[in-house]
C-alpha positions in Angstrom: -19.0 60.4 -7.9 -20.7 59.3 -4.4 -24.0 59.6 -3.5 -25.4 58.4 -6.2 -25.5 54.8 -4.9 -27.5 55.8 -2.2 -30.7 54.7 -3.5 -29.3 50.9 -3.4 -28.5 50.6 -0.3 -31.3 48.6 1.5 -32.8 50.5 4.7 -32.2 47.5 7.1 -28.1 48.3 6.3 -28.1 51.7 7.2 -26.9 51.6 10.6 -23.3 51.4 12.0 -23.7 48.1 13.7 -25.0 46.7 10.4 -21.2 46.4 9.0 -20.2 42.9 8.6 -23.9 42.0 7.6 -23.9 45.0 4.5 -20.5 44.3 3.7 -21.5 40.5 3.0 -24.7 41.5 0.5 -22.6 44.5 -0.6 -19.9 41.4 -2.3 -23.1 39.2 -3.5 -24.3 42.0 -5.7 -23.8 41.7 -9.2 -21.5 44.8 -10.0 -18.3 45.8 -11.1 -15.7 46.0 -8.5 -15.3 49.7 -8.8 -19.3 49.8 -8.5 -19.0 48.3 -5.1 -16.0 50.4 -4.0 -18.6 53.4 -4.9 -21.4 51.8 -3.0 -19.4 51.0 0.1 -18.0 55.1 0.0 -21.6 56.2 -0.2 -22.6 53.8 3.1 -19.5 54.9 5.0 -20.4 58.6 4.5 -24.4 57.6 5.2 -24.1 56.0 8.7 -20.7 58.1 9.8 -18.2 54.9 9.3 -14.7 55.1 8.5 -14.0 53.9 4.9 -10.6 51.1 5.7 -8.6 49.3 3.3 -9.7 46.2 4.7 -13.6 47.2 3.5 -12.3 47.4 0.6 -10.8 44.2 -0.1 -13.2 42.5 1.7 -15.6 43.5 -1.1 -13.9 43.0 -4.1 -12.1 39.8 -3.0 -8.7 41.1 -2.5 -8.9 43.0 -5.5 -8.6 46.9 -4.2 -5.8 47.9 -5.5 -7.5 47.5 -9.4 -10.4 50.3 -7.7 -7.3 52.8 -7.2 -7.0 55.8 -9.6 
């Protein structure tokens, strides 16, 4: 289910260096928390990032664990 998210992702994000700034507009959008775990996969993969952990709480304000499964 990645890849699909793509499309979302604005152009001035995709670029390594650009972490901290997409993470930040990744946890202002209006989606589920699983949503944005799904968007932040399909970034990672797109500029050659490692997905962490600490992405992924960072993004769903602590709330990773409940993406799991």
């Amino acid at each position: 289910m990645t890849g699909e998210f793509v499309d979302l992702i604005p152009e001035e994000f995709l670029d390594p260096e650009k972490e901290r700034e997409f993470l930040l507009w990744l946890l202002r959008q209006p989606v589920d928390n699983q949503t944005k775990k799904y968007i932040l996969i399909d970034w990672t993969r797109l500029v050659g990032v490692a997905l962490t952990e600490e992405m992924v709480e960072f993004v769903t304000l602590g709330r990773a664990e409940e993406t799991r499964g």
